[in-house]
C-alpha positions as CSV (number, residue, x, y, z in Angstrom):
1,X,-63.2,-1.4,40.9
2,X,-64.3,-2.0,44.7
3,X,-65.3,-5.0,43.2
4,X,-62.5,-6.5,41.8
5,X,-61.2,-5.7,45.3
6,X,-59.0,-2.7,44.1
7,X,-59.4,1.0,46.1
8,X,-59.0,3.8,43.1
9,X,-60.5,6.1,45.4
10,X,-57.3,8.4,45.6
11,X,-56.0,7.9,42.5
12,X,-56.6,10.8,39.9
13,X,-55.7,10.4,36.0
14,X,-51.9,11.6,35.0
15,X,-51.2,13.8,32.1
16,X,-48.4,11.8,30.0
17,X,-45.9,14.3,29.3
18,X,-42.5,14.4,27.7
19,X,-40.6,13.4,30.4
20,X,-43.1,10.5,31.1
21,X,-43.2,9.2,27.8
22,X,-39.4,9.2,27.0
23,X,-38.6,7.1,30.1
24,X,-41.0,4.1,29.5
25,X,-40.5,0.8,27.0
26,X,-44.2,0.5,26.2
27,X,-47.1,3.1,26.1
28,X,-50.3,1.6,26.2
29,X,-53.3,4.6,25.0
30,X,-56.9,3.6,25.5
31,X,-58.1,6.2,23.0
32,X,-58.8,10.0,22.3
33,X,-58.7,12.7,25.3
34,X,-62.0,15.2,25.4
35,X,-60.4,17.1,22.8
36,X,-59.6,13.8,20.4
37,X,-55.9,14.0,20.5
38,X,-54.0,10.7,21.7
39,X,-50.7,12.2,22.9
40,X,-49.2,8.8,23.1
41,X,-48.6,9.1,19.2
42,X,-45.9,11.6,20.1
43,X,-44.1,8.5,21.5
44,X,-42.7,5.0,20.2
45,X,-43.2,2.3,21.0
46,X,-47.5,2.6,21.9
47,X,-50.0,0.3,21.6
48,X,-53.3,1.6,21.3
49,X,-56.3,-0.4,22.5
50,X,-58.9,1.9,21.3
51,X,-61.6,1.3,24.5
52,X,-64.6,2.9,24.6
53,X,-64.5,5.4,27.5
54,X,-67.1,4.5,30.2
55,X,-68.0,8.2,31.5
56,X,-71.7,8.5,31.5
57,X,-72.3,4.8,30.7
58,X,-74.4,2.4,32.7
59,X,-72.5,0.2,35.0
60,X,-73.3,-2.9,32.9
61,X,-71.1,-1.4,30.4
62,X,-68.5,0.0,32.6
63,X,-68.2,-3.5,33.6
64,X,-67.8,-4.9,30.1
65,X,-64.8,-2.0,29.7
66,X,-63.5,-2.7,33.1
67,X,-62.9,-6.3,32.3
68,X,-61.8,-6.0,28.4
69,X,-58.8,-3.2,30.1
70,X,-57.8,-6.7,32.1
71,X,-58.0,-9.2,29.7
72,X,-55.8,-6.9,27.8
73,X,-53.3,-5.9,30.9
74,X,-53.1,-9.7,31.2
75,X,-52.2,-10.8,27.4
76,X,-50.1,-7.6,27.8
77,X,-48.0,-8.7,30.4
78,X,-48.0,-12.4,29.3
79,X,-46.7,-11.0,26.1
80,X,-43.5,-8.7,27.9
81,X,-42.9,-12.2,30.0
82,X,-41.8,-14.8,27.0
């Protein structure tokens, strides 16, 4: 992310919980946790973009993951915006 110019360094992964999910229009998912349960099916409306997760993949194809996640933030938000 360093080099898209974006510090992630202190930022750790949220658990969506109840309360979370009940207070948001749109839930986007990327895919299955470690245990293969997407727990933003327990909420409506979602939008699941099914991404590969890039833990223990080379960087060439963190990249590729990386950049598909902001194509889609951008159509995403291009798409609230009309």
């Amino acid at each position: 992310m360093k080099e898209k110019g974006i510090d992630i360094s202190m930022k750790k992964p949220k658990l969506l919980t109840f309360q979370i999910g009940t207070k948001r229009r749109l839930i986007v998912t990327m895919g299955y946790n470690d245990q293969g349960i997407c727990p933003g099916s327990f909420f409506k409306p979602i939008v699941d973009w099914k991404i590969d997760d890039p833990k223990g993949k080379p960087i060439g194809k963190v990249r590729e993951i990386r950049d598909e996640i902001e194509r889609k933030v951008q159509n995403l938000i291009a798409e609230q915006t009309r």
